[in-house]
C-alpha positions in Angstrom: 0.0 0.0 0.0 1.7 3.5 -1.0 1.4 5.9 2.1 1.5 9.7 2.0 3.2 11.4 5.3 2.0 15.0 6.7 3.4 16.8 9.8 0.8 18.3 11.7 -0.5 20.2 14.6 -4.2 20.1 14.2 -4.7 23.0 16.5 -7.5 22.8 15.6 -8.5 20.7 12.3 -10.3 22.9 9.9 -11.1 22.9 6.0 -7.9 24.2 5.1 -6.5 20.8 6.5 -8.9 18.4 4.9 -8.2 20.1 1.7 -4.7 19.7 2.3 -5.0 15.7 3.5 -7.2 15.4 0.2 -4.5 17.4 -2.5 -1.7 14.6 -0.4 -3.4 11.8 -1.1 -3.9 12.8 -4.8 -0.6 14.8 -5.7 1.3 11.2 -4.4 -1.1 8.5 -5.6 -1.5 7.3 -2.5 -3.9 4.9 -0.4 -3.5 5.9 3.4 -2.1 9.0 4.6 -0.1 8.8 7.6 0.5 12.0 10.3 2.8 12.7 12.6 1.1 14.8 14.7 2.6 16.7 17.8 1.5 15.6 21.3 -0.2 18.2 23.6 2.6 20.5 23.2 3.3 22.3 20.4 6.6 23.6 18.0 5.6 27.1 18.9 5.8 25.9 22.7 2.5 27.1 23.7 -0.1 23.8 25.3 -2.6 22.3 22.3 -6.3 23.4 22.1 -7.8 20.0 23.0 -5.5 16.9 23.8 -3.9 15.2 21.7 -6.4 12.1 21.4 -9.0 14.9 20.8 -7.1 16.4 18.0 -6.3 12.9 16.4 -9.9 11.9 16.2 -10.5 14.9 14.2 -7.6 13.7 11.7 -9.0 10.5 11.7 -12.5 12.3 10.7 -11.0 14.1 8.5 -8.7 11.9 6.3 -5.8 10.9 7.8 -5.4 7.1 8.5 -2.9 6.6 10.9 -1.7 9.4 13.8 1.5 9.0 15.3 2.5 10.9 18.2 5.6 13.2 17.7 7.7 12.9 20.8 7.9 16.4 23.0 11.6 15.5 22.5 11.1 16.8 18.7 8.0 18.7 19.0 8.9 21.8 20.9 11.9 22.4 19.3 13.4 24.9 16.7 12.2 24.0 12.9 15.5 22.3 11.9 14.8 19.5 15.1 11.1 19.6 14.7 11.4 18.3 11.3 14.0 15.3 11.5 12.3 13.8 14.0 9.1 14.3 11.7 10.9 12.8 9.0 12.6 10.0 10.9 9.1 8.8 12.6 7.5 8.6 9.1 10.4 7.4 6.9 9.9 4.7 10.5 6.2 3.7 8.8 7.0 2.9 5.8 6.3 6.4 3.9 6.8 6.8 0.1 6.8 10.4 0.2 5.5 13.5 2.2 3.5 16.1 1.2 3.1 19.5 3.2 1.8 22.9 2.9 3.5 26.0 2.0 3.2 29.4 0.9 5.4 29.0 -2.4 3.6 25.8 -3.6 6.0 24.9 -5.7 8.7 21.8 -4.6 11.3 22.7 -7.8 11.6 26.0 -6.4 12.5 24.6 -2.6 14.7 21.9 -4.0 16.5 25.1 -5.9 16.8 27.5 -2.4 18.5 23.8 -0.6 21.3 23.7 -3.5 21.9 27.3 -3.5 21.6 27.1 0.3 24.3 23.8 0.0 26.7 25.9 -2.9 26.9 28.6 -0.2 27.2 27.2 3.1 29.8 28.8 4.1 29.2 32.3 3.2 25.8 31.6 4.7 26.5 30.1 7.5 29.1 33.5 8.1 26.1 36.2 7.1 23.7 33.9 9.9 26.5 34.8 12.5 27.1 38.7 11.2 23.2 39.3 11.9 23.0 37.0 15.1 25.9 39.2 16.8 23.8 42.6 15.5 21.4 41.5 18.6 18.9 39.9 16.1 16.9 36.2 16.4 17.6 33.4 15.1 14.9 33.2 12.0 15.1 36.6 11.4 19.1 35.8 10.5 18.5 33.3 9.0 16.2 35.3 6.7 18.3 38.4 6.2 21.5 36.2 5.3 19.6 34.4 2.7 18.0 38.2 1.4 22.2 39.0 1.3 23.1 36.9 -0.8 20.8 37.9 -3.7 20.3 34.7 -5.4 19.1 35.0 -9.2 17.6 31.9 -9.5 13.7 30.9 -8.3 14.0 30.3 -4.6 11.7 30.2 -1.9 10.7 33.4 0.3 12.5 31.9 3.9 10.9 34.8 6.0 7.3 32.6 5.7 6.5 30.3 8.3 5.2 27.0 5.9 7.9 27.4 3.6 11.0 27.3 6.6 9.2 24.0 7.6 8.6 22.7 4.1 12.3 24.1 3.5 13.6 21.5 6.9 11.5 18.8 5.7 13.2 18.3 2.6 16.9 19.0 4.2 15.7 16.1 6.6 14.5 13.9 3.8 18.0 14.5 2.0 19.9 14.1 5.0 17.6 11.3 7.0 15.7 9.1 4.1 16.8 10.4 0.6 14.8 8.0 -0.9 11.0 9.6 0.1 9.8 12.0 -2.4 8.2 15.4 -1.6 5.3 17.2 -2.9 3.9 20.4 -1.3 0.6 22.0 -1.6 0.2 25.7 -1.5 -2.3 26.8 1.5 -5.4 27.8 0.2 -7.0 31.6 1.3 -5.3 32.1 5.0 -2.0 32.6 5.8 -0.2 31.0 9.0 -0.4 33.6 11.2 -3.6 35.8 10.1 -5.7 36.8 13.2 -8.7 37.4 10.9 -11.2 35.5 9.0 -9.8 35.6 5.3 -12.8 33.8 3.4 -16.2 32.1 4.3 -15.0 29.1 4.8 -11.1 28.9 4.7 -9.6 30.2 8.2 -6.5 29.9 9.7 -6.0 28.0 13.2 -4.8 31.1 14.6 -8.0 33.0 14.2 -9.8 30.2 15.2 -8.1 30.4 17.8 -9.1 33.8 18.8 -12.0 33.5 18.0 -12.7 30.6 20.3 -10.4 32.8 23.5 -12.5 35.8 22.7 -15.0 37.4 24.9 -17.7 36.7 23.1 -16.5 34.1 20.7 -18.6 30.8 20.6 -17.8 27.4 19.4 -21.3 28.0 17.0 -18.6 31.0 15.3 -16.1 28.9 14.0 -18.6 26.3 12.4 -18.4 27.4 8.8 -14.1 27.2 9.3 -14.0 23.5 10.1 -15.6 20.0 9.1 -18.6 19.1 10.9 -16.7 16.4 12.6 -14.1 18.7 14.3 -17.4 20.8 15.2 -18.6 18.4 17.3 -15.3 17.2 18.9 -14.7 21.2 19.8 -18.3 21.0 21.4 -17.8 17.8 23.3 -14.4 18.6 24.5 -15.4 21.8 26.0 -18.2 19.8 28.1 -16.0 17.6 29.1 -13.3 19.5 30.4 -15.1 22.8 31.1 -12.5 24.5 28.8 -9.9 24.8 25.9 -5.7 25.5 26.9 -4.0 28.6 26.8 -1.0 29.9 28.3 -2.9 31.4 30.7 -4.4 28.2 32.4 -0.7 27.4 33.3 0.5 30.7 34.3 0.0 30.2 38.3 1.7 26.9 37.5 5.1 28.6 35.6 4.9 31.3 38.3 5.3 29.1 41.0 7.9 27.1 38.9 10.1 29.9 38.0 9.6 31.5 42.2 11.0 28.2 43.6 13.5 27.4 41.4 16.8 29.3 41.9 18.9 30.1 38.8 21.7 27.3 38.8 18.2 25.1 38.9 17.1 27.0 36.1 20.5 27.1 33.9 20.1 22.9 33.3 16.5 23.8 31.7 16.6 23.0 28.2 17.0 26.6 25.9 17.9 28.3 29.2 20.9 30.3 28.0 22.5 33.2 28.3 21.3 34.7 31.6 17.8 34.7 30.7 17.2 32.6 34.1 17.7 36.0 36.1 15.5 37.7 33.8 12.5 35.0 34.0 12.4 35.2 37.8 12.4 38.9 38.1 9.9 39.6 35.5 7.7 36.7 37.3 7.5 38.7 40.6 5.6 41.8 39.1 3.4 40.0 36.0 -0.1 38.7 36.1 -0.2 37.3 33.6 1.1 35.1 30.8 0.9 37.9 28.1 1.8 40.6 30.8 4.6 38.2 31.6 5.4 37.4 28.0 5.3 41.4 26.6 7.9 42.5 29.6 10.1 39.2 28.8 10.4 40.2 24.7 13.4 41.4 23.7 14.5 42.1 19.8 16.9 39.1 20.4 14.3 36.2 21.1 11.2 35.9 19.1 8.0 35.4 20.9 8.4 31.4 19.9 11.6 30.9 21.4 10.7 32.7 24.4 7.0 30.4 24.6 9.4 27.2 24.4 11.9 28.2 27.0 8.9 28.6 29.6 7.1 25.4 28.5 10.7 24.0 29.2 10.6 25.5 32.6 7.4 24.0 33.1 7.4 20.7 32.0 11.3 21.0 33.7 12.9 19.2 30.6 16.6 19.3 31.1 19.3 19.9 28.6 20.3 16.0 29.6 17.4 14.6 28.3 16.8 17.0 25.3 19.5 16.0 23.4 19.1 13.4 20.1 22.1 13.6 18.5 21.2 10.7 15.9 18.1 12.8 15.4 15.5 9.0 15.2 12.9 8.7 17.2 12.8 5.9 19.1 9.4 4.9 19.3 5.8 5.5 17.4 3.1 6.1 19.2 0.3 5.1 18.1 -2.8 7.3 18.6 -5.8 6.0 16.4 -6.4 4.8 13.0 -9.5 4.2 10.4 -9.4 0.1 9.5 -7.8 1.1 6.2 -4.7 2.2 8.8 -5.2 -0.8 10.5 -4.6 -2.7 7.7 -1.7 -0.9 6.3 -0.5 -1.5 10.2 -0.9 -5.0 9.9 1.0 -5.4 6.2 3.9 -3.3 8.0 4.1 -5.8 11.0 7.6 -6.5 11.4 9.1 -3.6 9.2 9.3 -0.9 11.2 12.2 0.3 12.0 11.7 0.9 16.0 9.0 -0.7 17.9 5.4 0.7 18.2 3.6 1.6 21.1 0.2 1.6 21.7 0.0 0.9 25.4 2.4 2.9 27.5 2.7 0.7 30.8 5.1 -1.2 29.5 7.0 1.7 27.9 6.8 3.9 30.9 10.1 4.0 31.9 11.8 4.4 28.9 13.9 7.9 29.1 12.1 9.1 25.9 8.5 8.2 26.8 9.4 9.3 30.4 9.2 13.5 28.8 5.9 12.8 26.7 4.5 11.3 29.8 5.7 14.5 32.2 4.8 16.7 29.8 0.8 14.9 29.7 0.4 15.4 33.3 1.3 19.1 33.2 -1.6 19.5 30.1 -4.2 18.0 32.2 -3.7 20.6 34.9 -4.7 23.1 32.4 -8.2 21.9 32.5 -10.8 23.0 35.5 -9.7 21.0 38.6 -12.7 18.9 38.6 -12.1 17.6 35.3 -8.2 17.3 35.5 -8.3 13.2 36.4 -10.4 12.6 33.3 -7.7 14.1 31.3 -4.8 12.6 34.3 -5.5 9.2 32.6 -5.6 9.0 29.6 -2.1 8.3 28.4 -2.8 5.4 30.6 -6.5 4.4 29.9 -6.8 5.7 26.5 -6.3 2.7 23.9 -5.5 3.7 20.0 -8.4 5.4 18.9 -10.9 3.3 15.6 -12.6 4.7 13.4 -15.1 2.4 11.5 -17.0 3.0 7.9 -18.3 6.7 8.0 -21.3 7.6 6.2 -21.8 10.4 4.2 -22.2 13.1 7.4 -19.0 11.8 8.9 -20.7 9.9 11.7 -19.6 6.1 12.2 
């Protein structure tokens, strides 16, 4: 069976994602799509919408066959990490290829920027360090040093979100599993990071987002954005657990993290360079609040990203020890739900994956890898009302892969 691979977040589904699942599935000829999907975590280092299991049931709704968990160890970390270990788990399945979205929507044109990129590493690699010391971030280096060089040929704009993962994915795919071919789709109507409703129907999850965190934002006002399917997950979830995550639910949590812990605690945190320790318990003492915490934190030298995954670091208390993956694999799969046509592919694949697959974590638990994505569950489930916290407290445990049967033609099973 040919398999597709997509790297996802699912914060939440919505039409823009079925349509890409859909173009995947058709631009590689395949028959089961396979995601990689990050856990309750995210690459921006800010806590998932709904959990993970949540989010995988909408995939599973909406098109996606099998959803693998991407370790925390890979997914909260800077784009270059987050993609090899997305690579790595689905090269680990069996994937043909892997199709994702991007703003250029054209894969000649990114396989052009990585051998320009490759002919000029070391004058690249100089101009990143020239624009790093000027007391500017990381990506915004990157993006000036490519700008510098003035390339003639078609390249990729690096300064858009999709296209610096897109960009990773195929430097992983060279680097990690040259054989897998890549296809990208170009996002359809809303860009990654608009705030604001860009067509009646196509929205991005950011202003879904905000819309669902506003003060008078409803579940019923993102309806026409996303399937039916992830409509009715949204509403269930939010009856269940009495809310969606945000930052803020784990402020008093991060406070009280970053006002016990003194700063030769704080300096083995992973991303915790630099000073910054003194810097996050001072500005703790006087905020109230994640935003008011984050806007006093910002400085021109760390993006807003970096600074959201050095905190969920604090949080979650993921050491620079346990971090590190310096053969970039992941060691596991695990396995989150599947439709039977995943099932099946699962059961042709028996035997030929390259690391084991997990699909019930007490008799993984105390594996150093598993041990993060386990921590970093039990601080998400504090995010939810204190009534409802167990429910969520047990899943990783209770929860077995998630199946979804024959759907009709309204998505119901």
């Amino acid at each position: 069976m040919n398999a597709v691979g997509v790297v996802v977040e699912y914060n939440p589904f919505h039409n823009g994602h079925a349509y890409h699942l859909e173009m995947a599935k058709k631009t590689a000829n395949a028959e089961v799509v396979i995601a990689a999907m990050s856990g309750n975590f995210l690459q921006r280092g800010e806590p998932a919408l709904l959990s993970k299991w949540a989010r995988a049931k909408m995939a599973l709704l909406g098109g996606a066959d099998l959803v693998f968990e991407l370790p925390y160890q890979f997914a909260t970390q800077k784009a270059e990490t987050f993609a090899n270990g997305a690579v790595s788990l689905l090269s680990s399945v069996g994937c043909q290829s892997i199709c994702f979205g991007s703003e250029d929507g054209d894969v000649n044109r990114f396989y052009q920027t990585a051998s320009f990129i490759n002919n000029h590493h070391d004058e690249f690699q100089m101009k990143i360090k020239y624009h790093i010391e000027k007391g500017i971030s990381y990506p915004s280096a990157i993006s000036q040093a490519f700008k510098d060089l003035s390339p003639d040929e078609e390249v990729i704009d690096l300064s858009k979100p999709n296209n610096i993962l897109g960009f990773h994915y195929l430097q992983a795919v060279q680097k990690l599993a040259p054989s897998i071919n890549i296809f990208t789709v170009s996002r359809k109507s809303a860009n990654y990071h608009d705030e604001h409703f860009a067509s009646s129907t196509i929205a991005s999850a950011t202003s879904i987002r905000k819309t669902l965190f506003s003060d008078d934002g409803s579940i019923q006002g993102v309806k026409q954005y996303v399937p039916e399917s992830t409509y009715r997950q949204l509403v269930d979830y939010y009856h269940a657990y009495g809310s969606f995550h945000s930052w803020e639910n784990y402020w008093p949590l991060l406070r009280f993290r970053l006002l016990q812990t003194n700063p030769e605690e704080l300096r083995r945190v992973y991303e915790v360079e630099e000073g910054i320790e003194h810097r996050l318990i001072s500005i703790a003492l006087t905020s109230n609040s994640f935003y008011d915490f984050m806007k006093k934190l910002k400085t021109k030298r760390y993006t807003w990203t970096r600074l959201q995954r050095i905190c969920l670091h604090v949080l979650t208390n993921s050491l620079k020890s346990e971090m590190s993956n310096h053969d970039e694999q992941v060691k596991f799969l695990r396995l989150l739900g599947m439709t039977e046509k995943g099932k099946m592919y699962l059961n042709k694949m028996k035997g030929q994956t390259s690391v084991p697959i997990v699909s019930k974590l007490s008799a993984h638990q105390h594996e150093p890898a598993i041990k993060l994505d386990i921590r970093a569950s039990r601080l998400f489930a504090l995010g939810a009302i204190e009534s409802k916290r167990q429910l969520l407290l047990d899943l990783d445990y209770k929860q077995p892969p998630i199946i979804i049967r024959k759907q009709n033609k309204n998505g119901t099973q």
